[in-house]
C-alpha beads as a LAMMPS data file, in Angstrom:
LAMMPS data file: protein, C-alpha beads

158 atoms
157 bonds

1 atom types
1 bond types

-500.0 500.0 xlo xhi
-500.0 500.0 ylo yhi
-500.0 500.0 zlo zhi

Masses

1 110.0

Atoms # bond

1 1 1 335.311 -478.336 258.759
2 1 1 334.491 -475.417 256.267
3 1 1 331.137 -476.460 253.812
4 1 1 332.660 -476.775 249.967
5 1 1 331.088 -474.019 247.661
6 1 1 328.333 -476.441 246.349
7 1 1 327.490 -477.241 249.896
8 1 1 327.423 -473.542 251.304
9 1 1 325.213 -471.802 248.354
10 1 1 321.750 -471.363 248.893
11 1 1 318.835 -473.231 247.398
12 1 1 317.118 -470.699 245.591
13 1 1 320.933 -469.083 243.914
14 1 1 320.964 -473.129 243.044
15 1 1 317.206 -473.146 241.447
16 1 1 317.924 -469.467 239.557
17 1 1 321.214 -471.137 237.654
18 1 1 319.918 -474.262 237.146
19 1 1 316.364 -472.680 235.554
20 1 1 318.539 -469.837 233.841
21 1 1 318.918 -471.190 230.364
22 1 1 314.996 -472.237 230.663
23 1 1 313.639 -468.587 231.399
24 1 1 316.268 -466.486 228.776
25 1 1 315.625 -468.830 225.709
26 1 1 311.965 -470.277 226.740
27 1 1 309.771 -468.427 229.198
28 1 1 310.475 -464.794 228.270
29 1 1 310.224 -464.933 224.410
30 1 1 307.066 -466.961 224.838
31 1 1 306.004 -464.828 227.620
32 1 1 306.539 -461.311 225.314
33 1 1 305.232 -463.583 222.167
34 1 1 301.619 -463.952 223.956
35 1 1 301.714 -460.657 224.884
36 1 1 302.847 -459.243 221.446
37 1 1 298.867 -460.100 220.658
38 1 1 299.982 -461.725 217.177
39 1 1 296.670 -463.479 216.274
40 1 1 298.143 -465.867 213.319
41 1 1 294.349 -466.429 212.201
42 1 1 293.760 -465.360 209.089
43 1 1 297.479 -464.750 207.651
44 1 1 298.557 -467.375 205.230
45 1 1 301.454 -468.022 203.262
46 1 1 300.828 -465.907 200.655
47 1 1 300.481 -463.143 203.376
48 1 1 304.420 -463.103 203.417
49 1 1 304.964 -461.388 200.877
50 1 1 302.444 -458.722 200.685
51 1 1 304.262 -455.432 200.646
52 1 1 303.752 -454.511 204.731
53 1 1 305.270 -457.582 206.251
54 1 1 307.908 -457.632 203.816
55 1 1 308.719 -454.488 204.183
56 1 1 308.702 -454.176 207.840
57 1 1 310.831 -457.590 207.786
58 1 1 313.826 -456.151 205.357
59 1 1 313.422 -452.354 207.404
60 1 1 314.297 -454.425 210.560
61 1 1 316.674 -457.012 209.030
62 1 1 318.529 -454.337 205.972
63 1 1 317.928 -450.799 208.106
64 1 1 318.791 -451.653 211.247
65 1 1 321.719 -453.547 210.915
66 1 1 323.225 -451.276 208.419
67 1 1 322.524 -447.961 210.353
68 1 1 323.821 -449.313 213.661
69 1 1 326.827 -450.707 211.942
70 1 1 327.980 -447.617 209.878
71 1 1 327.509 -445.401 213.017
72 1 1 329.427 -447.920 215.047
73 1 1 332.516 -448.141 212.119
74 1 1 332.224 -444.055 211.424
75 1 1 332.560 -443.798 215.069
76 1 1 335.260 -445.974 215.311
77 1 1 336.858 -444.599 212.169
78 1 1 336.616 -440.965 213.390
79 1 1 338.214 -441.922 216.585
80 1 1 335.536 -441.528 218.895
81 1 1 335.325 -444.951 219.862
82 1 1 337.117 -447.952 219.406
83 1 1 337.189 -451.928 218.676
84 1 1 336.778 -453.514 221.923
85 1 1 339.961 -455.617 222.304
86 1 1 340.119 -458.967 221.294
87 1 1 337.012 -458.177 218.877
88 1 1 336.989 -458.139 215.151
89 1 1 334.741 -456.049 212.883
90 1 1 332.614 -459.626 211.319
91 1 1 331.441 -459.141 215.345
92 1 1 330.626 -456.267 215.081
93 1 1 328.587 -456.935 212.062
94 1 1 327.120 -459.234 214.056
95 1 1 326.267 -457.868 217.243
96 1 1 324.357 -454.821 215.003
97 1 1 322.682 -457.360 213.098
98 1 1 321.632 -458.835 216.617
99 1 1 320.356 -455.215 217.408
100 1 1 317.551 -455.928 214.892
101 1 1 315.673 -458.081 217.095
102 1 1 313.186 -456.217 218.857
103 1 1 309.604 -455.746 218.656
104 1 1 307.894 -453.693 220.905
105 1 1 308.094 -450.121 220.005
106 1 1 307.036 -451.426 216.195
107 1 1 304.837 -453.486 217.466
108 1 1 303.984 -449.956 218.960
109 1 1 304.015 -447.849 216.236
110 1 1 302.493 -450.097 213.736
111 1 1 299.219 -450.003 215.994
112 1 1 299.307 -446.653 216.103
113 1 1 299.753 -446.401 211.838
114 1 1 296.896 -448.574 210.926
115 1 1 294.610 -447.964 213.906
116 1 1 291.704 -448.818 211.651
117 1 1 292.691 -451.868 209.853
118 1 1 293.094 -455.164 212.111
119 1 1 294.166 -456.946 209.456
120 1 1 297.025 -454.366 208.518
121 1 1 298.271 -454.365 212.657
122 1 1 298.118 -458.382 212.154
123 1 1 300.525 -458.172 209.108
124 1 1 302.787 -455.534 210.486
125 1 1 303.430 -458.244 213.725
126 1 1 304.004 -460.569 211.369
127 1 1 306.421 -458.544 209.600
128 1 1 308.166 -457.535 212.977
129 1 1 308.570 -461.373 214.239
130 1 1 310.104 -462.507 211.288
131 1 1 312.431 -459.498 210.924
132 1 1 313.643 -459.930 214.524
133 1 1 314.064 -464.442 213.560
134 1 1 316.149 -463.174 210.636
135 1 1 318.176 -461.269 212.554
136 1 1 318.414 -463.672 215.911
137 1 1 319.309 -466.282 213.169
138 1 1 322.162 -464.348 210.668
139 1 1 323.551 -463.014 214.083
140 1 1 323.764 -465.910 215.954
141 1 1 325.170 -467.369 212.534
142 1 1 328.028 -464.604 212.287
143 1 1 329.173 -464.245 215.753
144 1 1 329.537 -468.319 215.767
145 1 1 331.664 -468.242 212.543
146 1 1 333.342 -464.892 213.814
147 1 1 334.312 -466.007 217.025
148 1 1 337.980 -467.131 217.999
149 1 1 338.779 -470.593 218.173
150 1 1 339.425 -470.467 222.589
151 1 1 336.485 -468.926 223.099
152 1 1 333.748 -471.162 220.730
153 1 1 332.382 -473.870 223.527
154 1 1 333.831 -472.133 226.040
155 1 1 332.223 -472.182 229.138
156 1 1 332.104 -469.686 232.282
157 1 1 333.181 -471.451 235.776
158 1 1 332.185 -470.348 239.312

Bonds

1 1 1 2
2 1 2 3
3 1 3 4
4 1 4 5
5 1 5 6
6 1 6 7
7 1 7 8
8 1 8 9
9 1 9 10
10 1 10 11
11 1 11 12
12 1 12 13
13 1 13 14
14 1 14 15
15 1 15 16
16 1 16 17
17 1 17 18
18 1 18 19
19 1 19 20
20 1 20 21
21 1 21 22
22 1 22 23
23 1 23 24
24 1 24 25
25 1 25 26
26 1 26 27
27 1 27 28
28 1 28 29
29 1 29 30
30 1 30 31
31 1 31 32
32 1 32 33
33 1 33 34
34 1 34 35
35 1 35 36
36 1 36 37
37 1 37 38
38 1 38 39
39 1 39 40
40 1 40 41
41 1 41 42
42 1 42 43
43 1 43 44
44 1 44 45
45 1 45 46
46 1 46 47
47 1 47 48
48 1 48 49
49 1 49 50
50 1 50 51
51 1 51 52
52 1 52 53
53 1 53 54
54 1 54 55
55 1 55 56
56 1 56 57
57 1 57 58
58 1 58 59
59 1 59 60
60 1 60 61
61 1 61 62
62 1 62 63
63 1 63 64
64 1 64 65
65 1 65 66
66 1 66 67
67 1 67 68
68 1 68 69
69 1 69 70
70 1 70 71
71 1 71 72
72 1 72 73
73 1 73 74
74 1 74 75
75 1 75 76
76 1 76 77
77 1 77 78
78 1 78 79
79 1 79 80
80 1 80 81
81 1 81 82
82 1 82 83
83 1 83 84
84 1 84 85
85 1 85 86
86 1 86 87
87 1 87 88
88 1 88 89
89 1 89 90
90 1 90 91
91 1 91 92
92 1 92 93
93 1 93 94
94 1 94 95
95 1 95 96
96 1 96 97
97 1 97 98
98 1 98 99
99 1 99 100
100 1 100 101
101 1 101 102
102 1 102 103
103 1 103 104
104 1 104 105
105 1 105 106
106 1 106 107
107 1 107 108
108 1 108 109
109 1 109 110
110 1 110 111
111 1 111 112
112 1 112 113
113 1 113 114
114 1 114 115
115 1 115 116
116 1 116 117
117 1 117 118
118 1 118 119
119 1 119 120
120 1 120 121
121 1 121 122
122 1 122 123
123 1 123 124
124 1 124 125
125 1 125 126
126 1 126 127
127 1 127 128
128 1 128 129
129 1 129 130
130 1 130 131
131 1 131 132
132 1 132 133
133 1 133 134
134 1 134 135
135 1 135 136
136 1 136 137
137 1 137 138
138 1 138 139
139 1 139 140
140 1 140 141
141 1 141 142
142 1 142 143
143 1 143 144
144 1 144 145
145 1 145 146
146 1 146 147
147 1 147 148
148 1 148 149
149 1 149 150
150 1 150 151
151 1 151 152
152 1 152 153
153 1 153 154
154 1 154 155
155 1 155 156
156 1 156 157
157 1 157 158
């Protein structure tokens, strides 16, 4: 008698699905959080809005998302790429919007701008993370209300 699929897969392909969902949305962003060096001593509220974190939040959420989209629509417009089937452009929106997330190269650069200041490299992370939660949040936002009705919930099946 042949062993049923659940029977016949390994233990550790079992432990990597099952602790999937835990590593992507818990361990890594909390693993490249600590290692981001964001000391949060020190920055209050009113830190928010001083011009460097507020800027480097609305360069991540308004510049990013609006160069990658208008290069992805000229593109498209001009031919030299296209709308991948079954997608609609409020995706697209959102999947550039989604390309604002990231913080490691500013992180990068930041340090390297204000190499003197500790207190300036504190506000530009703090700028950076809550550029890149904007953006995680309007994306994920979009793509959900963007999204055709068979596919919302749906669910991939081995």
């Amino acid at each position: 008698m042949g062993k049923s699929e659940e029977e016949a897969r390994s233990p550790l392909l079992f432990l990597e699905e099952k602790l999937h969902m835990w590593v992507a949305f818990a361990v890594v962003p909390t693993f490249g959080f600590a290692n981001a060096g964001v000391s949060l001593a020190g920055i209050f509220m009113e830190n928010l809005v001083d011009p460097l974190p507020l800027g480097v939040a609305l360069g991540f959420l308004v510049g990013k998302q609006i160069g990658i989209f208008l290069l992805a629509a000229l593109a498209i417009r001009m031919g030299l790429a296209k709308l991948p089937e079954g997608s609609n452009w409020a995706q697209l929106y959102g999947v550039a919007l989604l390309c604002s997330i990231g913080f490691t190269m500013s992180l990068f650069i930041g340090n390297l701008a204000f190499a003197g200041s500790a207190h300036l490299i504190d506000e530009v992370k703090v700028g950076v993370l809550i550029g890149s939660t904007w953006a995680a949040i309007g994306g994920v936002l979009i793509l959900r209300r963007s999204a055709a009705p068979a596919i919302v919930g749906a669910t991939v099946s081995k």
